[in-house]
C-alpha positions in Angstrom: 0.0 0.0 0.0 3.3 2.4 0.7 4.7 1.8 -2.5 1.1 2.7 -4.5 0.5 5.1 -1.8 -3.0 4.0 -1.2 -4.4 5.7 2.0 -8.0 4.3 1.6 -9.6 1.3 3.1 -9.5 -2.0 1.3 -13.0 -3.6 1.6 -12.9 -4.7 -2.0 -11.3 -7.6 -2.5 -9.9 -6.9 -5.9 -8.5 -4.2 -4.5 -6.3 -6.5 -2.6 -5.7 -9.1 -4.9 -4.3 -5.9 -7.0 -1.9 -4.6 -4.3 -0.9 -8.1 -3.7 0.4 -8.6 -7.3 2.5 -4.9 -6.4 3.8 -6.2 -3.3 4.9 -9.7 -4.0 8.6 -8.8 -5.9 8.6 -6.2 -3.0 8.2 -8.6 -0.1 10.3 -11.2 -1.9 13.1 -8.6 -2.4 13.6 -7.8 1.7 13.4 -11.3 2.8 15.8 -12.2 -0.1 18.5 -9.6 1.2 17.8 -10.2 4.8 18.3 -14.0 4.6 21.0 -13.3 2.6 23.1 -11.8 5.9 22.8 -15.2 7.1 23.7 -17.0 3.9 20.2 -18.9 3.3 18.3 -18.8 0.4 14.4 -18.6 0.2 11.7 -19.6 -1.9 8.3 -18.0 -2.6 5.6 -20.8 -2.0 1.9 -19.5 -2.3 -0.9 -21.6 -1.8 -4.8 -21.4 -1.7 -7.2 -23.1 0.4 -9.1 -24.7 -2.8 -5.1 -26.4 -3.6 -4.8 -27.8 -0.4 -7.8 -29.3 -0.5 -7.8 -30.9 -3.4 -5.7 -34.5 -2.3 -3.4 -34.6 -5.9 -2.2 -30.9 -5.4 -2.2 -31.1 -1.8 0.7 -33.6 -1.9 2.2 -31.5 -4.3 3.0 -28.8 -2.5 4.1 -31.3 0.7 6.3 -32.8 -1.7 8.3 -29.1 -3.0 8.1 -27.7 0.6 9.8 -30.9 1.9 12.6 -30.9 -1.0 12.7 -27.3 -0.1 13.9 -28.1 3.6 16.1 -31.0 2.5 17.5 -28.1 0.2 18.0 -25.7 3.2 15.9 -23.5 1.4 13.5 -21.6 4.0 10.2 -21.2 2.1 8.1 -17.9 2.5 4.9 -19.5 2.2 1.7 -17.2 2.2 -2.1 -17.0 0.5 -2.3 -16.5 -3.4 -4.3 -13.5 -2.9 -4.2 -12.5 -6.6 -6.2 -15.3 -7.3 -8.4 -16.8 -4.4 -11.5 -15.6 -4.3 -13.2 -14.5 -1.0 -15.7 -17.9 0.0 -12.4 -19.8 -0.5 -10.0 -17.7 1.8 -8.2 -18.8 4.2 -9.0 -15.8 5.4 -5.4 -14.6 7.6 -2.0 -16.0 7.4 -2.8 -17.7 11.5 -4.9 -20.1 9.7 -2.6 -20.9 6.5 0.4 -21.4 9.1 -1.8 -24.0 10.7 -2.4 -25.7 7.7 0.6 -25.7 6.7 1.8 -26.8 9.6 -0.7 -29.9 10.2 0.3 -31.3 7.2 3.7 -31.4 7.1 3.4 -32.7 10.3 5.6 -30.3 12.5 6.8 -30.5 15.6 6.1 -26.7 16.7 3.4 -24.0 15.2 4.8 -20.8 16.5 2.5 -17.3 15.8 4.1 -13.8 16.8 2.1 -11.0 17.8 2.4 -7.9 20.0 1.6 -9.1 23.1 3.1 -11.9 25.6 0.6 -14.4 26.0 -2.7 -15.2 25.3 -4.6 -13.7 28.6 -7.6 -15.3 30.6 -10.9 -13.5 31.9 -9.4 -12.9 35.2 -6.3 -11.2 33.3 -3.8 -13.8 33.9 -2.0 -14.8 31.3 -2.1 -18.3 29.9 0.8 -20.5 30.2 -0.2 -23.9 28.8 -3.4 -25.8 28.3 -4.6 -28.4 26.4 -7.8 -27.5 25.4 -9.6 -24.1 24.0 -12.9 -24.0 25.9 -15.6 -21.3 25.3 -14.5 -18.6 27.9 -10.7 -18.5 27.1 -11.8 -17.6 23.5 -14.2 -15.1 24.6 -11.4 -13.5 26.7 -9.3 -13.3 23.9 -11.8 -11.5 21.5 -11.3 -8.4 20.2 -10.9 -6.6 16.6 -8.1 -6.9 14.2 -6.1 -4.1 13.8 -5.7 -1.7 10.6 -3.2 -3.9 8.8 -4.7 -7.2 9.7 -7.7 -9.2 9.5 -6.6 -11.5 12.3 -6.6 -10.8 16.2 -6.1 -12.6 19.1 -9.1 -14.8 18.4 -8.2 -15.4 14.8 -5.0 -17.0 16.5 -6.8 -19.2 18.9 -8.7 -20.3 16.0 -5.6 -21.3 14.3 -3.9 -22.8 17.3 -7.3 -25.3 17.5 -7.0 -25.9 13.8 -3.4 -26.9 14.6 -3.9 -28.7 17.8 -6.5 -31.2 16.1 -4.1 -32.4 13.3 -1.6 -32.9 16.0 0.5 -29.9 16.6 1.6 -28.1 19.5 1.1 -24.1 19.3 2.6 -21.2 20.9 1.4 -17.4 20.7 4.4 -15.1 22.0 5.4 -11.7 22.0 7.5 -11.1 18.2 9.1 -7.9 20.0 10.8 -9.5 22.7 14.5 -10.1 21.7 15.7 -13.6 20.9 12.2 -15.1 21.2 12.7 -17.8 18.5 15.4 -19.5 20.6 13.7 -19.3 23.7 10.6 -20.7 22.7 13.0 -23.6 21.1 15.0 -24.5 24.5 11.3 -24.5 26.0 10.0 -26.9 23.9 11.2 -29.9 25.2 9.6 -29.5 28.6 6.9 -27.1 27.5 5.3 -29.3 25.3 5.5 -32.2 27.1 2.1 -32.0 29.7 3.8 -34.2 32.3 6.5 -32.0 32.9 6.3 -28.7 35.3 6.6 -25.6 32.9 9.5 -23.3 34.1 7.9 -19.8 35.3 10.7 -18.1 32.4 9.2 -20.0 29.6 7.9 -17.0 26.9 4.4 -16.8 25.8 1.0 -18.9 25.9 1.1 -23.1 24.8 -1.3 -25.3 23.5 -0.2 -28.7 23.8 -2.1 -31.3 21.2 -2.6 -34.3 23.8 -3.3 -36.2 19.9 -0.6 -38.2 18.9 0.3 -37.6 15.0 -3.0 -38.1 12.4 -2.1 -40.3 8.9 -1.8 -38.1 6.2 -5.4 -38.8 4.5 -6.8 -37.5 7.3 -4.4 -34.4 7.4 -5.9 -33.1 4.5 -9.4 -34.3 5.3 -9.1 -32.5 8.6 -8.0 -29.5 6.2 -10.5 -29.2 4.3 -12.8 -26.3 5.7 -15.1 -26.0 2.6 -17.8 -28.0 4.8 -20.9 -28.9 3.0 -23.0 -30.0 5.7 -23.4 -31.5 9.1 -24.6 -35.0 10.1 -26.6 -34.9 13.8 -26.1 -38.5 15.7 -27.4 -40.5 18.5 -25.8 -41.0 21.2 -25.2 -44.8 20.5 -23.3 -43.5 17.3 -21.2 -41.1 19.4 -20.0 -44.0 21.4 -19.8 -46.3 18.9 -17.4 -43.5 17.4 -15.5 -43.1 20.1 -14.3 -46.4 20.8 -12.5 -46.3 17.7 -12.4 -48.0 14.4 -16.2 -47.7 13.8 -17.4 -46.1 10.5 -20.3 -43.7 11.0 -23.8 -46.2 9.8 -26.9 -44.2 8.8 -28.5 -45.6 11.9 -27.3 -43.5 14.2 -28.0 -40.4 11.9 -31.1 -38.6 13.3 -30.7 -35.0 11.2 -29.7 -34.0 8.2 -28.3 -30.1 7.7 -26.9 -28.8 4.1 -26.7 -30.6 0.3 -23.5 -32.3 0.0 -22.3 -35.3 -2.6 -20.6 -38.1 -2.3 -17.2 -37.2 -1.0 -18.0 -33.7 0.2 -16.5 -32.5 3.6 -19.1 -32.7 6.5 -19.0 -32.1 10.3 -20.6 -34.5 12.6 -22.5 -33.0 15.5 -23.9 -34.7 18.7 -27.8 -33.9 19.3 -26.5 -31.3 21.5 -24.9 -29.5 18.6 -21.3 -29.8 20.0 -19.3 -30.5 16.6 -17.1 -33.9 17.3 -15.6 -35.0 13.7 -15.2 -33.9 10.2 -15.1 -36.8 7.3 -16.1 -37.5 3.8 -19.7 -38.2 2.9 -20.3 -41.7 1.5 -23.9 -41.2 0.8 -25.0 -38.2 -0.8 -27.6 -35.7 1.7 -30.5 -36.8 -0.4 -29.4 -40.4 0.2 -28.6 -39.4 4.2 -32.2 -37.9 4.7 -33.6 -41.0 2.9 -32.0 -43.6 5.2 -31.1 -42.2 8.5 -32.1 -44.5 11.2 -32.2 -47.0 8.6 -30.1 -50.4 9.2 -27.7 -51.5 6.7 -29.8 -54.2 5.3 -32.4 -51.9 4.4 -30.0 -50.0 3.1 -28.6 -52.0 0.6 -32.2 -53.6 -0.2 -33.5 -50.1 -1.6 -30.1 -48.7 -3.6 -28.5 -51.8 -4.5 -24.9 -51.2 -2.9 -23.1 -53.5 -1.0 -23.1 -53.4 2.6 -19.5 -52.0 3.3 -20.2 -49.1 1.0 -23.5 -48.2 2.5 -22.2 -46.1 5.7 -22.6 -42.4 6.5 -18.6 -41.9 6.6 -16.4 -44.6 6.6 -13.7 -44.5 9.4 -10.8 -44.1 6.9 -12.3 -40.9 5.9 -13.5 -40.1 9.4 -11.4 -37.3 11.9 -12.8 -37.5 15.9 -11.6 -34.1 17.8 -10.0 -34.6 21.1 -7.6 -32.3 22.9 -9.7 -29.2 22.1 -13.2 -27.7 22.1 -14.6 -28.2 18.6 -17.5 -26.2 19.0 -16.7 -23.0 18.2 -14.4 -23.9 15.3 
């Protein structure tokens, strides 16, 4: 916006997409020169929501950023805002760290801001939890400032993003001096729950208590496009829970959205608390059809085989633990 002088707000998003095109080379240019003191080389990487979700070009980009590393070749990653259009943002760059983050599987998602920790309603700061609950991300709401669309909350909403595909998050202050490396001798004992947290360790944690997710359902816990949202029993919630149990129209009792075959969808308890994300195997028509319908029925009235007529199939099925997944 300096460089094209533009004082005004930015509420179209063409208007962004244009500066963003302007400030790319820019951008590129000073972290070239300033990586450069160091003697590393970087490498623009820019991604869209839409890419990532799609399961061919999602391991595409895994692929380059990993040869990248191997390279010792840091990669600038951010949002192709010259081309994404606004229902299929990720919306801030909190969100496409996370991302990024869940599916190459890292050790550490670390997001700077200008504050020291994430801060409770009492106004004491968080030092490590493992799970978001309603009233911590109440206390952290407020607005994003002029030059971002993010905020406090925006963060916590990446840190749960991250947290659910396995990573441990920190929020810390980016002006205190040498912050990287603290945060990095912390880590060991920080991120381990079983281990007492040293009163000097910087800034707020979120420790995933999930071990590490396969990578089909990396991306099929990234892929936020969700279509619709599939209400079940309690019977099905526990069925779910025990592990290794495919969603069965049975336990379906509701029905929200149009979705197809293979379309993202939440899974919701009857109390509307959201505790999965999978891949349809029956279409919503289909769902509304036979929900509460056995699997014999099933097959009887569309002519499938029995192992293909479930709701989601556990392969293609993601169970949130570790956080609250209501208000993602």
């Amino acid at each position: 916006r300096e460089w094209m002088d533009w004082r005004g707000p930015l509420t179209e998003i063409s208007d962004r997409q244009a500066l963003a095109a302007v400030g790319q080379p820019l951008l590129m240019k000073a972290y070239a020169d300033r990586f450069a003191d160091y003697d590393l080389k970087i490498a623009q990487v820019l991604l869209t929501r839409e890419g990532l979700e799609n399961r061919e070009r999602y391991l595409n980009a895994r692929h380059t950023l990993e040869r990248l590393l191997s390279w010792g070749v840091v990669p600038i990653i951010n949002e192709n805002d010259t081309v994404v259009t606004e229902e299929l943002q990720f919306g801030d760059n909190d969100r496409l760290a996370a991302a990024v983050a869940g599916k190459l599987q890292s050790d550490l998602l670390l997001l700077l801001t200008d504050v020291e920790s994430v801060w409770d309603r009492d106004k004491n700061p968080v030092r490590r939890v493992d799970r978001i609950d309603s009233d911590l991300r109440d206390a952290a709401g407020g607005p994003a400032t002029a030059r971002s669309r993010g905020g406090m909350k925006a963060k916590l909403t990446a840190v749960e993003e991250a947290m659910m595909m396995g990573v441990t998050a920190v929020i810390a202050s980016g002006k205190e001096k040498g912050i990287l490396d603290r945060v990095l001798d912390a880590y060991p004992t920080a991120s381990d729950l079983e281990c007492e947290m040293p009163e000097s360790t910087p800034g707020s944690w979120f420790v995933s208590a999930s071990s590490g997710l396969a990578s089909r359902k990396r991306w099929i816990l990234g892929r936020r496009s969700i279509r619709g949202t599939l209400f079940i029993d309690s019977g099905a919630r526990a069925a779910l829970q025990k592990g290794e149990n495919s969603l069965l129209p049975s336990g379906v009792t509701e029905v929200e959205g149009e979705f197809r075959v293979g379309d993202p969808v939440t899974i919701a308890s009857q109390e509307k608390e959201t505790i999965g994300q999978g891949l349809a195997n029956l279409s919503s028509s289909e769902l509304r059809s036979f929900r509460g319908c056995n699997t014999e029925e099933i097959r009887k009235n569309i002519g499938r085989e029995i192992g293909s007529c479930v709701a989601v199939h556990k392969d293609d099925l993601v169970l949130f633990t570790g956080v609250d997944a209501s208000g993602v």
